[in-house]
C-alpha positions as CSV (number, residue, x, y, z in Angstrom):
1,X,44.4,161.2,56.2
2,X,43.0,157.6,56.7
3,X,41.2,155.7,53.7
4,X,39.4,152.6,53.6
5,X,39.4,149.2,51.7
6,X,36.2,147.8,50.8
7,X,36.4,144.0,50.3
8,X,33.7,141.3,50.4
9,X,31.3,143.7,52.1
10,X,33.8,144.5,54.9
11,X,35.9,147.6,55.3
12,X,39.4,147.6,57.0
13,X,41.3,150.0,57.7
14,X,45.0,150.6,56.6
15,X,47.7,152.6,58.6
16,X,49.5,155.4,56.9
17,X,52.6,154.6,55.9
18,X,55.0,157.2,57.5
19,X,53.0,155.6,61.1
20,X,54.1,152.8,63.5
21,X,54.0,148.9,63.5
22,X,50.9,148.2,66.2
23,X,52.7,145.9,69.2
24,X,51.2,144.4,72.1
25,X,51.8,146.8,75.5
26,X,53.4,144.9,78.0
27,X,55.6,147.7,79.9
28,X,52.5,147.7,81.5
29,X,52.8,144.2,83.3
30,X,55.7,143.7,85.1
31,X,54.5,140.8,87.1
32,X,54.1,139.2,83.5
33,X,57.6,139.6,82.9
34,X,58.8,138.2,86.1
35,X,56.9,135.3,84.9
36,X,59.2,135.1,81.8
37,X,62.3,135.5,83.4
38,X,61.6,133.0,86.0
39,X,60.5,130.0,83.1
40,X,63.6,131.2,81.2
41,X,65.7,130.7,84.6
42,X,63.8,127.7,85.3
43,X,64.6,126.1,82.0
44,X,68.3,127.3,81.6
45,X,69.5,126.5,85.6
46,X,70.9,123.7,86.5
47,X,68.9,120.7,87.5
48,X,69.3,119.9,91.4
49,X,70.1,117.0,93.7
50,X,68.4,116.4,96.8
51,X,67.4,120.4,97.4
52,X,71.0,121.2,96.8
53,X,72.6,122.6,92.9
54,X,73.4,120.1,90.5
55,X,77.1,121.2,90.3
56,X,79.5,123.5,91.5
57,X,78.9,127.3,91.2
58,X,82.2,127.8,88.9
59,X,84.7,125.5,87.8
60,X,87.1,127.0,90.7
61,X,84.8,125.5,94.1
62,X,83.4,122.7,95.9
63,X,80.5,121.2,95.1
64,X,78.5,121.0,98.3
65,X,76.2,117.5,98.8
66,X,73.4,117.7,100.6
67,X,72.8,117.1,103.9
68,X,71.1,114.1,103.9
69,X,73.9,112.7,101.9
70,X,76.7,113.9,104.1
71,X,75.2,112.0,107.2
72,X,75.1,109.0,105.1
73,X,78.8,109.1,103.7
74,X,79.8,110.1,107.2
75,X,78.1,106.6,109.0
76,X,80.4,104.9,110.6
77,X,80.1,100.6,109.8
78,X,78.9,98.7,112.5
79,X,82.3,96.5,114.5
80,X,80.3,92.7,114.9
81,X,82.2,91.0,117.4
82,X,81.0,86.8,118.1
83,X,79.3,87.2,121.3
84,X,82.2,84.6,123.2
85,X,84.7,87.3,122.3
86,X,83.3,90.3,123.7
87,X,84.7,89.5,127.1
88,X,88.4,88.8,125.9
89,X,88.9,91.2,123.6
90,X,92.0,92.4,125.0
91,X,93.4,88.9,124.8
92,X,92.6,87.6,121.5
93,X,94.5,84.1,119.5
94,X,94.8,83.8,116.0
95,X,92.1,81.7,115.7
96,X,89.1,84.6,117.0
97,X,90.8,86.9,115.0
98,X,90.5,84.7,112.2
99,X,86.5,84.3,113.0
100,X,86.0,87.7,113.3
101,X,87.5,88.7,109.8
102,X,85.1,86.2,108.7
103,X,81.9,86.9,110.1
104,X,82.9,90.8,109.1
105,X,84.7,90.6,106.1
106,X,82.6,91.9,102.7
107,X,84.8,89.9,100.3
108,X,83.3,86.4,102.3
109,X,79.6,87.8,102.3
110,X,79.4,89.0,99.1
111,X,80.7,85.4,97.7
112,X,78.7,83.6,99.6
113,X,75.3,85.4,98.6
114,X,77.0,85.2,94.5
115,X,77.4,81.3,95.6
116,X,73.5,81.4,96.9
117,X,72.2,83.1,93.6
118,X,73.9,80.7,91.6
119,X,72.6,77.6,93.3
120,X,68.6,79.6,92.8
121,X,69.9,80.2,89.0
122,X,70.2,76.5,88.7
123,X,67.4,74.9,90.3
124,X,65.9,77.2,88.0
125,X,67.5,76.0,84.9
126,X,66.1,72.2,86.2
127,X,62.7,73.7,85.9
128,X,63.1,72.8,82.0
129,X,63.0,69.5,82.5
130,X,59.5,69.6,83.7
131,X,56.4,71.1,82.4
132,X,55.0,74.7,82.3
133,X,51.2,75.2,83.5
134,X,49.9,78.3,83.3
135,X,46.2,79.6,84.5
136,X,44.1,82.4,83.0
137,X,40.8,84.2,83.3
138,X,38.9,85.4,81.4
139,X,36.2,88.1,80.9
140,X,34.5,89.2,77.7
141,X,32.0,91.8,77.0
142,X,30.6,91.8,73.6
143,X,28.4,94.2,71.6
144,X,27.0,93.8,68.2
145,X,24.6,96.7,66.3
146,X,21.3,96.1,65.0
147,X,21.1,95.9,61.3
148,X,18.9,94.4,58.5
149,X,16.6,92.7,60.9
150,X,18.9,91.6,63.0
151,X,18.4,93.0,66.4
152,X,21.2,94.2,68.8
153,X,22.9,91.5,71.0
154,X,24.6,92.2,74.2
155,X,26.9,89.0,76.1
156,X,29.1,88.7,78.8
157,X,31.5,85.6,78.2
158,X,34.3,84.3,81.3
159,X,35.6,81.5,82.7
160,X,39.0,80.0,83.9
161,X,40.9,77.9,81.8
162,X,44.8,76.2,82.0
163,X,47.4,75.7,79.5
164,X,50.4,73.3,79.7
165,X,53.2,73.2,77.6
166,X,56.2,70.8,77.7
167,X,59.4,69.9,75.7
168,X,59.4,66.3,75.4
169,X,62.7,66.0,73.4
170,X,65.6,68.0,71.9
171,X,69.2,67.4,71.1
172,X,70.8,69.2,74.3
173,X,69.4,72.2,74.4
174,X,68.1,71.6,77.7
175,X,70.4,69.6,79.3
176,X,73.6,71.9,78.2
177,X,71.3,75.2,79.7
178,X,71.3,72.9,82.9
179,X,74.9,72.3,82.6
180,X,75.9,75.4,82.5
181,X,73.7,76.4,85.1
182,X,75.0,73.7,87.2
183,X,78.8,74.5,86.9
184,X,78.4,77.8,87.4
185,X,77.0,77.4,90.7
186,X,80.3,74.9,91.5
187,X,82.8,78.4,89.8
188,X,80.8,79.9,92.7
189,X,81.4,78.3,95.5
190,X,84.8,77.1,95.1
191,X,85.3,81.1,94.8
192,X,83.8,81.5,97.9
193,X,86.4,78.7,99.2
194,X,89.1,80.8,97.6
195,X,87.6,84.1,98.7
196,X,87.9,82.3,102.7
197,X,91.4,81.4,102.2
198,X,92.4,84.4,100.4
199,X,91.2,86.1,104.2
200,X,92.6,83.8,106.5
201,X,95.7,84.8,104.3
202,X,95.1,88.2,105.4
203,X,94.6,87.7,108.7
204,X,98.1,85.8,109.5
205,X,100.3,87.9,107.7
206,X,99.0,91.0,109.3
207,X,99.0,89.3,112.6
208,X,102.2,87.8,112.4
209,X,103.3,91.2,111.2
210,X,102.0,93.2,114.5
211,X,104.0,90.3,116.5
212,X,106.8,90.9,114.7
213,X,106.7,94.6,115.1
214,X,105.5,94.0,119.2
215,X,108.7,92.1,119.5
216,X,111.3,94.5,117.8
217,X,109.7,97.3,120.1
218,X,110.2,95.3,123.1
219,X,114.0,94.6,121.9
220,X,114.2,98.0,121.4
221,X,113.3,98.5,125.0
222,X,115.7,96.6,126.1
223,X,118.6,98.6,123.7
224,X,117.1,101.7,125.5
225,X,118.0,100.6,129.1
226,X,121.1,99.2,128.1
227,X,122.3,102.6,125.9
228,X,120.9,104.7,129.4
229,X,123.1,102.5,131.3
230,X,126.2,103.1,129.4
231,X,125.4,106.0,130.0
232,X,125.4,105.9,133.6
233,X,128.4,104.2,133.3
234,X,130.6,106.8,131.1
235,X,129.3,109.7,133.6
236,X,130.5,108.0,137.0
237,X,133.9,107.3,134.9
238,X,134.1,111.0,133.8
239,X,133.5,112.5,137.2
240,X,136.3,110.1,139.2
241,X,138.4,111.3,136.1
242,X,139.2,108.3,134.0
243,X,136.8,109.1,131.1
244,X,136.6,112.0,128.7
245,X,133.9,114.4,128.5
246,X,133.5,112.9,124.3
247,X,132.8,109.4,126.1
248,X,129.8,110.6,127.9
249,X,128.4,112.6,124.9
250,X,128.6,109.2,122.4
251,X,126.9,107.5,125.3
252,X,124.1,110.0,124.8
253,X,124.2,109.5,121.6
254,X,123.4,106.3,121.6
255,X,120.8,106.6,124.0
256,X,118.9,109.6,121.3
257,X,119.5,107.0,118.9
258,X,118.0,104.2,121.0
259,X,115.0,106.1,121.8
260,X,113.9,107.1,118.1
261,X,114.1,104.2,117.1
262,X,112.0,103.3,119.9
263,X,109.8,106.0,119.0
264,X,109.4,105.0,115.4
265,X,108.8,101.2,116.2
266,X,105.6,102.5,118.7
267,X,104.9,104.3,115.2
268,X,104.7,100.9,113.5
269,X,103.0,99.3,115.9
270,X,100.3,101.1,116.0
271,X,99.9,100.7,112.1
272,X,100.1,97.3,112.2
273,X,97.5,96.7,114.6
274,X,95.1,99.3,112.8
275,X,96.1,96.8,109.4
276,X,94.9,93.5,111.7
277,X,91.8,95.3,112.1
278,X,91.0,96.0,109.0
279,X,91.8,92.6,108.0
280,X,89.3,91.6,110.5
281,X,86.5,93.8,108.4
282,X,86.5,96.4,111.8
283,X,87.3,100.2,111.6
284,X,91.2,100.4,112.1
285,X,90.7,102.4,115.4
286,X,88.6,99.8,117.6
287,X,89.9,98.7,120.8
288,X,91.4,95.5,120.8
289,X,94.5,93.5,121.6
290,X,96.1,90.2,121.0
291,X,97.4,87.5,123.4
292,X,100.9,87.1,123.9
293,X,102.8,85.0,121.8
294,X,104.3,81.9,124.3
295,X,107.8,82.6,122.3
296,X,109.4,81.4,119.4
297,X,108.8,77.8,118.9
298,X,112.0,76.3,116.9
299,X,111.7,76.1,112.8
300,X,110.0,73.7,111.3
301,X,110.9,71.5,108.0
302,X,108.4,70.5,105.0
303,X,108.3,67.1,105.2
304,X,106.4,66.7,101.8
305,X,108.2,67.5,98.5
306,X,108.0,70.5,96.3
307,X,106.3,67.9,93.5
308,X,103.6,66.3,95.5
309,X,102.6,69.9,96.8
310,X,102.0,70.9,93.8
311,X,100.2,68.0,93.0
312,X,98.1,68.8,96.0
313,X,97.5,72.7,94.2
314,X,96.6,71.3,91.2
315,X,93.9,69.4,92.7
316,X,92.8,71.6,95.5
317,X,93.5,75.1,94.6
318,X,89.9,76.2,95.0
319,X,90.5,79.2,92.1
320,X,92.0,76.8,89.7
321,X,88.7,74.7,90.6
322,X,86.5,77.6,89.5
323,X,88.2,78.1,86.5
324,X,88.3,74.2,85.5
325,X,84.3,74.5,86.0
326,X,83.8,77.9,83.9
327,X,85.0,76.4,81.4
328,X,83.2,73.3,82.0
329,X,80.3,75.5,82.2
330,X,81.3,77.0,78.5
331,X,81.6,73.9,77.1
332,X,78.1,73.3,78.4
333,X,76.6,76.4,76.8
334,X,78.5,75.7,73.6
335,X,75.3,72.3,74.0
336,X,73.0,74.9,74.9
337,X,73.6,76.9,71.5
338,X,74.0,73.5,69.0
339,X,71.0,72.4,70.5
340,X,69.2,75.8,69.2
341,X,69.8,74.7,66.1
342,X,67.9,71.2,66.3
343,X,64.7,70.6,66.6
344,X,62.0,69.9,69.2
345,X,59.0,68.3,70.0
346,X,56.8,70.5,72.2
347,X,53.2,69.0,73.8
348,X,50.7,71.8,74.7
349,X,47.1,71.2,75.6
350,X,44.6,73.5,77.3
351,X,41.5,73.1,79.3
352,X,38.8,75.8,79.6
353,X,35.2,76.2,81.4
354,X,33.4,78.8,79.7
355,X,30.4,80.9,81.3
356,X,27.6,82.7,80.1
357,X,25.9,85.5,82.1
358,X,22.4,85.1,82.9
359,X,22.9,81.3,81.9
360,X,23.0,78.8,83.9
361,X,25.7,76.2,84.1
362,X,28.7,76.4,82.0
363,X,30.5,74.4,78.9
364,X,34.2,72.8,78.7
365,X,36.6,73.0,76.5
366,X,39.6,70.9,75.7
367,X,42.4,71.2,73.0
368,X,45.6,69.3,72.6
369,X,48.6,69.0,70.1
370,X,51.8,67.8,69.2
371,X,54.2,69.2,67.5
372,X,58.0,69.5,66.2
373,X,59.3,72.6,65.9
374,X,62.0,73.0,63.2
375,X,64.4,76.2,63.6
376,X,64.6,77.1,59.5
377,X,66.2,80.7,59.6
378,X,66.6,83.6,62.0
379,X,69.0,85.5,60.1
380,X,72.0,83.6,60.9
381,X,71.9,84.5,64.6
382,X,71.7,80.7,66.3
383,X,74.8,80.2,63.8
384,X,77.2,83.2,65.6
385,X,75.8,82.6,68.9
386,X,77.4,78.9,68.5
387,X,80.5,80.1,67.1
388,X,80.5,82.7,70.0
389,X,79.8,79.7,72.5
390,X,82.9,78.0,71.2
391,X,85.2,80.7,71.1
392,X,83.8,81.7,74.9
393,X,85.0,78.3,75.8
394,X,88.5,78.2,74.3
395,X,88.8,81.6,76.1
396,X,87.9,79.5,79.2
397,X,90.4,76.9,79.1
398,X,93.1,78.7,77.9
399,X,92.6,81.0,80.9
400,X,92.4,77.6,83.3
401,X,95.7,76.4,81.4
402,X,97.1,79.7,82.2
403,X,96.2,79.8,85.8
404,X,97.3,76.2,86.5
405,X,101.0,77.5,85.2
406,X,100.5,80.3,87.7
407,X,99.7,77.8,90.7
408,X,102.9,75.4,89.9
409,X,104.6,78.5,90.0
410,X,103.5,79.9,92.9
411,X,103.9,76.6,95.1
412,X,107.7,76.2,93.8
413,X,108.3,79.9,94.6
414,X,106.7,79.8,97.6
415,X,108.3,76.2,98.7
416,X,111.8,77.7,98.6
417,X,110.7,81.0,100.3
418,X,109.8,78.6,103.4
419,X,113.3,77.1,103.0
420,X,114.9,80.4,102.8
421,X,112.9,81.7,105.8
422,X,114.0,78.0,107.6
423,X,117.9,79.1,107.0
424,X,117.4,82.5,107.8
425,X,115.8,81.8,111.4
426,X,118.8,79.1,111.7
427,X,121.5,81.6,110.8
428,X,120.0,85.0,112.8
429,X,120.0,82.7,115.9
430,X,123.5,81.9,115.6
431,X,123.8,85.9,114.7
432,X,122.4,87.0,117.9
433,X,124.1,84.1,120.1
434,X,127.4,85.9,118.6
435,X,126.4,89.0,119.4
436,X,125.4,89.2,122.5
437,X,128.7,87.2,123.9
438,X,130.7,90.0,121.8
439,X,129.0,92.4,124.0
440,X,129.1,90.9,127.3
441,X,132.7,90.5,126.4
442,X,132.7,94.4,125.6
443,X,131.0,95.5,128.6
444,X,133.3,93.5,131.0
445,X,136.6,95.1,129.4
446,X,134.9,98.5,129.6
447,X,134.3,97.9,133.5
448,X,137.6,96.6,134.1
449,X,139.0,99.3,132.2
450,X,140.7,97.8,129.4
451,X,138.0,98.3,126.9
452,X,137.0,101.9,125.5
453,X,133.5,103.2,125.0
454,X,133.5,102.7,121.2
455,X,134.0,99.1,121.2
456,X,131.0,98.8,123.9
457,X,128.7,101.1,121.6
458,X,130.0,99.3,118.4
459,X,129.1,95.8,120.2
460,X,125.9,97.1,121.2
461,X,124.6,98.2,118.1
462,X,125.5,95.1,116.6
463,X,123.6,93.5,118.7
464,X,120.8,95.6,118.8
465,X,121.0,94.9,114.9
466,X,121.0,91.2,115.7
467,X,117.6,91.0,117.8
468,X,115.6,92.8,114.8
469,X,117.2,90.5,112.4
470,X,116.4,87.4,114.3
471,X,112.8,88.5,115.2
472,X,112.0,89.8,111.6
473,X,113.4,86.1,110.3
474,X,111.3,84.1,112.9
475,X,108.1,86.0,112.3
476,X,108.8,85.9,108.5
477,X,109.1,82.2,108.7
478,X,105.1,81.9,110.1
479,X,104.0,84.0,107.1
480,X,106.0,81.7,104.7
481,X,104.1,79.0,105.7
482,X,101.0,80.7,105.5
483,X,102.3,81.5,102.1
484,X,102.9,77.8,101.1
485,X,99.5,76.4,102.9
486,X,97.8,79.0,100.4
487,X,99.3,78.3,97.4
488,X,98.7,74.7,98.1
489,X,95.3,75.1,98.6
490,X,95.4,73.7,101.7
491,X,94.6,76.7,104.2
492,X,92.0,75.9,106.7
493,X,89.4,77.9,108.7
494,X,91.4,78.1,111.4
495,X,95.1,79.2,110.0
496,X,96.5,76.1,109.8
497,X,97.1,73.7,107.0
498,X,97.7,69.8,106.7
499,X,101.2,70.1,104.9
500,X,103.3,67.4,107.0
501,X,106.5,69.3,109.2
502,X,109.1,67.5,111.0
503,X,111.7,70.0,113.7
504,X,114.5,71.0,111.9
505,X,117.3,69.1,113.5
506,X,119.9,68.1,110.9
507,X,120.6,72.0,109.9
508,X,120.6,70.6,106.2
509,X,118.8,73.1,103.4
C-alpha cells in the first residue's frame, strides 16, 4: 500500500518499509566499468621510465632498462690518438704515451675546465669594483572612471630610462669577495698542476711495470730453451746408457715448470699493457705497443739531499700549493663576512625619457642620491656567518699544516725507497753474475760427467730466480724515482724531473 506526504504544496512519495534501498543500475554498462578498473590500475601501477616499468616485476628479477638506455650504457668511448702518433703506434716512447694519457685522460679535462670556471668566477667577483647600469622600458596603460563631473580619462605612458648603482666605499666587503674569488681560482689550477703530475705518475709506473713484466717473459724464454735442452741432454745420456730413466723425467720437469711460468708471465703481460692503456684514458683492449727499451742503463745516485728535497716539496708541491691558497682564500671570506657587518656608501641615480601617446615630443627625468647604508639587525645571521667564516678558515690551515707533514713524509720515505732500489739493482747484479758462473760451472761437470742432473737443475733455477730478481730491481728503481720526482713536486710533462743524479760509482749507500 503506498501513501503520500504532503509538504509545502508538494507530494513525495515514501517506500514501504519491508522494500529495497533504490541504487543506480550499472550491471548494465560494462564498458563503464572497464573504465573504472583501468583509472584504478592507472593510478595504483607503477610509474614508467622511458616506455619500459618503473621497477622490477617482483623482488626476485631483473629490472629491464629500456632500449634506448642500453645502447647508451653499451657506447663504447672514443680512443684520440695525436695525429703524429697514428703511424707509430706499434712503436711508442714514454714520452707519446705520456701525451696521449693527457690529451685523453678525464681527471686532466675535468681540472682544467674547474680551473676555467674559477678564473670566469673571479673576473666576475672584480665586477664589484665597478658600477652596475641597468636599462628598462617601460609601458603604461591607465584607466580612470567618470564620476562627479569628472569625465573618463584614458593614457598610454612609456619610455626608456637607466639606473646606475655603485658602492663607493666599504670596509672589505668587496675586496675580501675578490680575494676569495681570486685564490680560488690559484687552489684550481695548481690542482690541475697536481692532477698532471698525479698522471704522468700513472703513466711511468704502469709503463715501467709492462717493461718489467716484457723482460721477465723474455728471461723466462730463455729458462725455457735451456730446461728443453737439458732435456735433450738427459735423453741422449739415457739412451747410450749412462743416465737413469728419473734423470730424464726431472729434466721434464723442469721444462713443465719452465713453461707455466712462461705461460703465466704472457698472462701478466697482457694485463699490464691493458693497465698502460687505461692509464693512457684508452679502452684496455686497443692495439698498441711500446718501443723497445735500449737496456738497462746503470743506477743512478741523488745528488741532492733528503733536506733540500723537501725543501723543494714544500715550495713546489702543487697540492700543498692549493691548500696554502684555500685557506688563503678562507681567510679572504672571513673579510668578505666582517665587512657585512660595516657600513656602505652606495651612489644610485637614474635617467628617464617619458612619452605620451598621441603627444608629441617627450619629457626627461633625472634623480640622484647618496646614501650610507648601516646593517642594524638581521637576526643575528651576519654575526654566525662570520664566526662560520673563521672557523672555515682554521679548518683550512689546519688541513694545509696537516698535508705539509704528509709531503715531508712522503719525500723522506720516498728518498730512501730510491736508495733501497739503488742497492737492490747493485746487489741482484752481483746475484745474477753469481749465478750464472755457478751454472755454466754446472753444465760443464754434467757434460763431462762429473756432475749429476740435480746440481744442473738446482743451478738453473737459481739462476732463473736471479734474472727475475735483477729485472724486477732495475725496473723498480725507474718507478722509485718517479716516486721521488712526484713527491718533490718536481715531475714534468714529459716524465722526467730536475732532481740532480750522478752514476753510482763508489757502491756507498
Amino acid at each position: 500500500m503506498r501513501s503520500a506526504v504532503r509538504g509545502r504544496g508538494r507530494a513525495r512519495r515514501v517506500a514501504p518499509e519491508n522494500s529495497r534501498p533504490v541504487t543506480p543500475r550499472l550491471a548494465g554498462r560494462p564498458a563503464l566499468w572497464a573504465g573504472v578498473a583501468l583509472l584504478a590500475a592507472g593510478c595504483m601501477a607503477t610509474p614508467g621510465v622511458g616506455g619500459v616499468q618503473g621497477t622490477a616485476e617482483s623482488s626476485s628479477s631483473f629490472w629491464v632498462p629500456p632500449v634506448r638506455d642500453t645502447a647508451r650504457r653499451t657506447a663504447r668511448p672514443p680512443a684520440t690518438l695525436p695525429a703524429d702518433i697514428e703511424s707509430r703506434v706499434d712503436s711508442l716512447a714514454l714520452t707519446d704515451l705520456i701525451d696521449i694519457a693527457l690529451t685523453n685522460n678525464t681527471t686532466t679535462r675535468a681540472s682544467w675546465e674547474s680551473a676555467r670556471a674559477a678564473a670566469y668566477a673571479y673576473g666576475s667577483a672584480r665586477g664589484a669594483w665597478l658600477p652596475t647600469v641597468d636599462g628598462q622600458v617601460d609601458v603604461n596603460t591607465l584607466k580612470t572612471a567618470a564620476s562627479q563631473g569628472r569625465s573618463a580619462v584614458r593614457q598610454t605612458i612609456y619610455g626608456p630610462s637607466v639606473n646606475l648603482s655603485w658602492t663607493l666605499l666599504d670596509f672589505g666587503g668587496r675586496s675580501g669577495s675578490i680575494g676569495r674569488a681570486r685564490n680560488a681560482l690559484l687552489a684550481a689550477d695548481w690542482t690541475h698542476n697536481a692532477t698532471i703530475q698525479n698522471v704522468v705518475l700513472q703513466v711511468e709506473s704502469a709503463y715501467f711495470q709492462y717493461l718489467a713484466t716484457r723482460a721477465l717473459l723474455e728471461a723466462q724464454r730463455t729458462s725455457l730453451r735451456e730446461a728443453r735442452r737439458n732435456l735433450e741432454a738427459a735423453r741422449e745420456r739415457h739412451a747410450v746408457g749412462v743416465a737413469t730413466m728419473a734423470d730424464t723425467l726431472k729434466a721434464q720437469t723442469a721444462v713443465s715448470q719452465a713453461q707455466l711460468a712462461l705461460e703465466t708471465t704472457q698472462g701478466q703481460l697482457a694485463t699490464t699493457r691493458g693497465a698502460l692503456a687505461v692509464a693512457m684514458g684508452l679502452p684496455a683492449n686497443v692495439s698498441y705497443d711500446v718501443r723497445r727499451s735500449p737496456g738497462s742503463a746503470p743506477p743512478l745516485r741523488v745528488a741532492a739531499s733528503v733536506d733540500s728535497l723537501i725543501d723543494r716539496a714544500l715550495l713546489d708541491r702543487p697540492d700543498l700549493a692549493a691548500a696554502r691558497a684555500q685557506a688563503a682564500a678562507a681567510d679572504a671570506g672571513v673579510a668578505q663576512a666582517r665587512g657585512a657587518l660595516l657600513p656602505r656608501i652606495v651612489a644610485s641615480g637614474q635617467a628617464a625619457e617619458t612619452y605620451f601617446a598621441n603627444t608629441a615630443g617627450g619629457r626627461g627625468s633625472y634623480s640622484g642620491s647618496l646614501a650610507i647604508q648601516i646593517p642594524l639587525f638581521s637576526g643575528f645571521s651576519r654575526h654566525y656567518e662570520l664566526q662560520a667564516a673563521q672557523a672555515t678558515a682554521r679548518a683550512s690551515h689546519a688541513r694545509a699544516e696537516g698535508l705539509a707533514q704528509q709531503v715531508v713524509y712522503q719525500v723522506f720515505a720516498s728518498y730512501n725507497d730510491l736508495k733501497t732500489a739503488t742497492q737492490r739493482v747493485r746487489t741482484s747484479g752481483d746475484l745474477l753474475a753469481s749465478a750464472r758462473q755457478s751454472e755454466e760451472a754446472a753444465l760443464a761437470q754434467y757434460r763431462e760427467g762429473v756432475g749429476s742432473l740435480l746440481d744442473l737443475l738446482s743451478a738453473q733455477s737459481a739462476l732463473a730466480d736471479a734474472r727475475a730478481q735483477e729485472i724486477d730491481a732495475r725496473w723498480s728503481w725507474y718507478i722509485a724515482l718517479a716516486q721521488l720526482a712526484h713527491d718533490a713536486g718536481l715531475l714534468d710533462l714529459k716524465g722526467g724531473s730536475a732532481i740532480p743524479m750522478r752514476p753510482d760509482t763508489a757502491g756507498g749507500p
